[in-house]
LOGU-691941 format. One record per residue (C-alpha): residue in one letter; z, x, y. Coordinates in pm, whole numbers, padded with zeros to 5 digits, always signed. Layout:
<sites>
aZXY...
</sites>
This chain:
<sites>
x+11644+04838+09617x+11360+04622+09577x+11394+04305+09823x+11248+04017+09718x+11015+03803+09885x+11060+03440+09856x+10763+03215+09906x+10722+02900+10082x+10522+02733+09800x+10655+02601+09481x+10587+02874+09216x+10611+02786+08876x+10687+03131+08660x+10489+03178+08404x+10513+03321+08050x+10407+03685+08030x+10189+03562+07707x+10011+03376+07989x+09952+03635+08187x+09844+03845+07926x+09569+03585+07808x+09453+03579+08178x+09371+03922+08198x+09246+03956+07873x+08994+03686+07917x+08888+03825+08245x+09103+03552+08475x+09227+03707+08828x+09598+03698+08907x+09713+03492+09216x+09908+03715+09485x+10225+03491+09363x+10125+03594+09003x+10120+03934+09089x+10428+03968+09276x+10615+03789+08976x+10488+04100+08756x+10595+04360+08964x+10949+04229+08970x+10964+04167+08628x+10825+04526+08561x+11181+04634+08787x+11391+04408+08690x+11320+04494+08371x+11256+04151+08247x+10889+04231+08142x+10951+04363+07774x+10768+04660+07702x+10532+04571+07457x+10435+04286+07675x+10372+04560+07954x+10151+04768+07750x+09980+04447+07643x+09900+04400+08015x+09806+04780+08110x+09562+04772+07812x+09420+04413+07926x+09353+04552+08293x+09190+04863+08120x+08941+04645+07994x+08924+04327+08253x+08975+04556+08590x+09124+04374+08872x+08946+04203+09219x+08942+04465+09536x+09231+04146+09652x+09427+04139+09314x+09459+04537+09341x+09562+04538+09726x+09843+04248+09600x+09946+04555+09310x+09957+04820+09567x+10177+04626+09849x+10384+04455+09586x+10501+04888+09453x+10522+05013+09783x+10777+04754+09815x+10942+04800+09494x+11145+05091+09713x+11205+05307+10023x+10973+05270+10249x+10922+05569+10475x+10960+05466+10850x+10795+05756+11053x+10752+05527+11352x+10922+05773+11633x+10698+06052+11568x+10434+05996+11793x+10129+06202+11634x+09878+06027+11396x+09991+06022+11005x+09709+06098+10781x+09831+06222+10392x+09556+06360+10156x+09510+06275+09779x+09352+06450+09507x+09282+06377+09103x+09363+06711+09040x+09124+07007+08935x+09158+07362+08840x+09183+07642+09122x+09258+07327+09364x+09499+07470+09627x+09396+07282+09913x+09646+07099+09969x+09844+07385+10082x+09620+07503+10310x+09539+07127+10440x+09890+07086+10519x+09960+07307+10767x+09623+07306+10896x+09654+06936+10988x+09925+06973+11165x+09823+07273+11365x+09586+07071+11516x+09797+06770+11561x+09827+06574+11246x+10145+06467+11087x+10062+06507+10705x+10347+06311+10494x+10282+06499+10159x+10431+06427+09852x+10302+06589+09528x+10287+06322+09226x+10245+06409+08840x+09838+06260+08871x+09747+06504+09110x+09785+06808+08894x+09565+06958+08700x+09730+07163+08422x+09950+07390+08680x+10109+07140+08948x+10124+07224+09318x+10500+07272+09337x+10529+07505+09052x+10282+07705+09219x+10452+07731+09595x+10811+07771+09320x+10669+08137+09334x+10759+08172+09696x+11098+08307+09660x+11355+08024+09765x+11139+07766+09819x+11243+07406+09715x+11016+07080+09722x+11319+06855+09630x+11416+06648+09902x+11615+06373+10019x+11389+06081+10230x+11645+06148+10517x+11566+06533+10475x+11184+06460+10425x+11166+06239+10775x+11332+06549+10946x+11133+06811+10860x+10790+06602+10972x+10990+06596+11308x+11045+06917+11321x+10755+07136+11149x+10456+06828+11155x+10414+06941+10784x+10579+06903+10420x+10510+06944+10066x+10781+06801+09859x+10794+06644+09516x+10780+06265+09423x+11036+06091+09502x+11183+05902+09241x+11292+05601+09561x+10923+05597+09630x+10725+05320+09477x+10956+05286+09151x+10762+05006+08995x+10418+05241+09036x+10623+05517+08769x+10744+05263+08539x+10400+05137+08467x+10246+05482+08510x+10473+05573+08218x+10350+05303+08024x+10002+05427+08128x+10015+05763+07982x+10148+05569+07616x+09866+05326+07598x+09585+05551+07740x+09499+05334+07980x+09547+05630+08280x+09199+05581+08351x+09188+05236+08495x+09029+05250+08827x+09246+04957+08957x+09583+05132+08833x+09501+05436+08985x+09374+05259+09296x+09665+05096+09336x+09951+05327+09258x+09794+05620+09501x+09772+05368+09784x+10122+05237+09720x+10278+05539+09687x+10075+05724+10030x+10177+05415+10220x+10492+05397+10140x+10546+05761+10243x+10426+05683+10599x+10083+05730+10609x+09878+05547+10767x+09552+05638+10653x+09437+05820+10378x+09167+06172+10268x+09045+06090+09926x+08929+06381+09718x+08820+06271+09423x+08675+06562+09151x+08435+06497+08815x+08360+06752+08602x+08488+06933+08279x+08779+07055+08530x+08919+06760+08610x+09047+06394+08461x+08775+06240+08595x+08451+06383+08336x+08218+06117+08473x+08003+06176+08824x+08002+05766+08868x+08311+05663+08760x+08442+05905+09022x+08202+05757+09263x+08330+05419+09153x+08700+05542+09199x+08648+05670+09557x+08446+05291+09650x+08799+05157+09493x+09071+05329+09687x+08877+05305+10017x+08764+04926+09970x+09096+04855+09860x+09280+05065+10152x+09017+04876+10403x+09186+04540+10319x+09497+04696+10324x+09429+04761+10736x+09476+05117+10644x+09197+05398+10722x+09079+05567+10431x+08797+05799+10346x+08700+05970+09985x+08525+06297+09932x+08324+06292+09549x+08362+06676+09454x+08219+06869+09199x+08521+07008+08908x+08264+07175+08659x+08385+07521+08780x+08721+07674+08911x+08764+07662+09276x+08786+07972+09457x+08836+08288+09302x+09138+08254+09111x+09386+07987+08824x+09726+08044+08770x+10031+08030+08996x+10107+08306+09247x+09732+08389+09251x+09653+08097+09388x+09920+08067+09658x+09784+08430+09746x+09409+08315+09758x+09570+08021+10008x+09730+08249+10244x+09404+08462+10215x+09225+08164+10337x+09467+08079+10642x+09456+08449+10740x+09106+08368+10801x+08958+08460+10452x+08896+08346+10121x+08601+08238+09889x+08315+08023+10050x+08352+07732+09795x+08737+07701+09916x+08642+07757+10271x+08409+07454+10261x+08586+07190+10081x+08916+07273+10317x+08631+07267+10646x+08491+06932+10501x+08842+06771+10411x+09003+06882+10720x+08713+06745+10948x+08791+06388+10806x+09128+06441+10862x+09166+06497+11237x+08849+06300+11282x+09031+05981+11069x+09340+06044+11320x+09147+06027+11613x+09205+06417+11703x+08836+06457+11707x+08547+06247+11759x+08219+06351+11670x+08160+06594+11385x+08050+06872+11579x+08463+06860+11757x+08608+06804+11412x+08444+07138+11277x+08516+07346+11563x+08904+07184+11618x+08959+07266+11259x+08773+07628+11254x+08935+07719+11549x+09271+07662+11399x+09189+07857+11093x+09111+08167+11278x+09354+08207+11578x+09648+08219+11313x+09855+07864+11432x+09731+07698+11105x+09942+08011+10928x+10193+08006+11154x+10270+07602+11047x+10221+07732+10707x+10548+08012+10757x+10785+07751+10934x+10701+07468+10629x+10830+07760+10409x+11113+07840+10613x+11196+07498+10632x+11220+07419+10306x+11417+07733+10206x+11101+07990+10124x+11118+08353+10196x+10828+08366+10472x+10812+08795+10434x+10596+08671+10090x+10352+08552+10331x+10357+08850+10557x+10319+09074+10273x+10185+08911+09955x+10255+09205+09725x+10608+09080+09670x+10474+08816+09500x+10551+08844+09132x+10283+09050+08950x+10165+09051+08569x+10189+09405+08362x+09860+09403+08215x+09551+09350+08380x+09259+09315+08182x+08906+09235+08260x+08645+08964+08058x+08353+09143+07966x+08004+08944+07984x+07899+08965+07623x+07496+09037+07764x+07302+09011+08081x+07217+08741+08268x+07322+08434+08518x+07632+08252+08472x+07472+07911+08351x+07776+07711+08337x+08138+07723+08342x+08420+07504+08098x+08681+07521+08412x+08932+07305+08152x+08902+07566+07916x+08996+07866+08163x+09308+07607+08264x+09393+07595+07904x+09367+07941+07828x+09574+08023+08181x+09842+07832+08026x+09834+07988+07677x+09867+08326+07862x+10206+08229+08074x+10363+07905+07964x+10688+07925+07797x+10846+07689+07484x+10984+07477+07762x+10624+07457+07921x+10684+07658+08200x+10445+07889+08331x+10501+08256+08432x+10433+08305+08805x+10237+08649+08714x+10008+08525+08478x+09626+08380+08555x+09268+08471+08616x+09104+08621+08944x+08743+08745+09060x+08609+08463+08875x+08234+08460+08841x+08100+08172+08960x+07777+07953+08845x+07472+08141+08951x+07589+08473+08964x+07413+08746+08814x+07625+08994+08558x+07525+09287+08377x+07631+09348+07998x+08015+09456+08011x+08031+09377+08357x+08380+09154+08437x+08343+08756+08418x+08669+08733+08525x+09042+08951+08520x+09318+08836+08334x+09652+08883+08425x+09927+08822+08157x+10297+08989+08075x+10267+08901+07677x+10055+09025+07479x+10088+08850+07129x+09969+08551+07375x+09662+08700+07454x+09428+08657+07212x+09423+08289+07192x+09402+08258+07518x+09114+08465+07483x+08928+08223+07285x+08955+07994+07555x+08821+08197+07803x+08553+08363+07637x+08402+08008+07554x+08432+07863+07882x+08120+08133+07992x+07747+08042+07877x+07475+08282+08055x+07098+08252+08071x+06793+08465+08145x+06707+08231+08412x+06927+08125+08755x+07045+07812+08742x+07041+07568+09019x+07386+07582+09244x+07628+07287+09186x+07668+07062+09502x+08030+07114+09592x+08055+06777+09765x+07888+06507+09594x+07924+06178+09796x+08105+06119+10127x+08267+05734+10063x+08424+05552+10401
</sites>
């Protein structure tokens, strides 16, 4: 339950038209003002058309690096507020936008805390990119991200690592008004987004923060400065916060790794902490794990973060974290021993390159879209089995009728749709093209 702050100074409420007007004529809310709006927004005071009013006159106005901090304290104390205080290692949670073939996170996890990093995770609806995180560790036999805070607490105790879902006590006021975001189109908004990722890492006990924020046609973000802009936001913003945050700017305008779908992925992950795994994947988890143990203090220079985090990778602890999170939340851990019990598709087909030449560019949001015509369900959910592997990545030369890609699907009335989809995402050329910079920008 949200407790309420009272203030020492006389504070007049005002009207919500008011506040509206402010905004909208590019006016910047006091921290009194802002406070007032967040418990109108859970007390439910704040009408709803008003509140869309208000979401649409940020979207246009933006808010002050001070006005957003105000947002972002003001929802993490709309709930629960994760106390994590008697475990002694440094917390440090990561944060993506989302992007297809991003499985990370689940490789992050238990790396972090193999080498001493407590990494309170909780997977929200913003960091998903067509197939969420959860669904794809659901194909793990047993396991269950669903939680209770008490449970959640425990399991960092006991394992150093988690991936659970949302939790609906966490930052309440932050989903209300992300709802209202996703009916007025005003998702985008640098200072929304800002401030409900803050809010919500916070109040799940971290105390700093590994931005990764991804641009490109495979991601939310289609704009290479306005993710720049978003990753100066969240760590400006988490700097007056007293919280330590860095942001990665990664490329999206391609799959990453080798594989999109559900199981696939989770196998490609394993892959990776068996010492594996496709260069592109390798890097990004090197490069977002070095600012992870060197943001907690673990490691200093950048020479000791690369070789604490490498060394972790290949002497197997980093997998072994990986099996007792599983365990720990209920997963069958032999699926990780021996990933051909993971569920597996009946057809296997292959993409033929229509003529020879150099993959010139890649529509990752269209191989996402045609991944989830292939497996996804009339209730939206996606078959385990079904995706894309071997991708063919930018740069790479094919001959004529040689594989871009191999599809793996269960229903075949599905398949040529999806086929659209995937056959457009591919555009060769005589001539190589330059290779895309995986990381773009380092922010901090």
């Amino acid at each position: 339950m949200r407790k309420k702050i009272v203030s020492t100074r006389k504070f007049i409420k005002p009207t919500f038209t008011y506040l509206i007007e402010k905004k909208r004529d590019g006016g910047e809310f006091t921290h009194d003002e802002v406070r007032y709006i967040v418990d109108s927004i859970y007390d439910k005071e704040l009408p709803d058309f008003q509140l869309a009013a208000l979401a649409v006159a940020i979207y246009f106005q933006g808010m002050s690096a001070q006005e957003t901090a105000t947002l972002a304290e003001e929802m993490m104390l709309s709930g629960e507020v994760v106390d994590l205080s008697r475990i002694t290692m440094p917390k440090i949670d990561k944060y993506s936008t989302g992007g297809v073939g991003d499985k990370t996170t689940m490789v992050l996890v238990p790396l972090a805390a193999a080498c001493g990093v407590v990494m309170p995770n909780m997977n929200g609806v913003d960091e998903d990119f067509v197939i969420s995180l959860i669904d794809k560790l659901g194909s793990i036999k047993g396991f269950n991200a669903e939680m209770s805070l008490d449970a959640f607490v425990d399991q960092l105790r006991e394992t150093g690592c988690v991936i659970a879902a949302q939790s609906k006590e966490i930052a309440p006021v932050d989903n209300l008004l992300y709802e209202m975001r996703q009916y007025t189109a005003t998702v985008p908004s640098l200072p929304l987004i800002t401030g409900s990722v803050l809010a919500r890492k916070l109040a799940q006990g971290a105390e700093g923060l590994v931005v990764d924020v991804k641009w490109g046609n495979g991601a939310y973000i289609k704009d290479v400065e306005q993710a720049r802009q978003l990753a100066r936001s969240i760590t400006r913003v988490g700097r007056s916060m007293k919280r330590r945050c860095v942001a990665l700017v990664t490329d999206m305008n391609q799959p990453l790794g080798d594989t999109a779908g559900t199981s696939l992925e989770v196998k490609e992950a394993i892959e990776l902490l068996k010492g594996g795994g496709p260069d592109d994947l390798k890097e990004l988890v090197l490069k977002l794990g070095m600012e992870i143990v060197r943001l907690a203090g673990v490691a200093g220079s950048t020479l000791s973060a690369k070789q604490t985090v490498q060394r972790h990778l290949k002497d197997g602890s980093a997998l072994e974290r990986f099996k007792e999170m599983i365990a720990a939340q209920g997963g069958d851990t032999s699926f990780i021993d021996d990933p051909s019990k993971f569920p597996e598709a009946k057809y296997v087909r292959k993409l033929p390159a229509p003529k020879r030449g150099y993959v010139h560019t890649i529509n990752a949001g269209m191989i996402a879209r045609g991944v989830q015509l292939l497996g996804a369900n009339k209730k939206g959910v996606l078959d385990p089995a079904v995706g894309v592997s071997e991708i063919k990545k930018v740069g790479t030369q094919v001959k004529q009728g040689e594989p871009l890609m191999m599809i793996h699907y269960n229903d075949e009335t599905k398949l040529e749709t999806a086929l659209d989809y995937l056959c457009s995402a591919y555009r060769l050329a005589p001539k190589r093209p330059n290779p895309p910079q995986l990381v773009v920008e380092r922010v901090a």
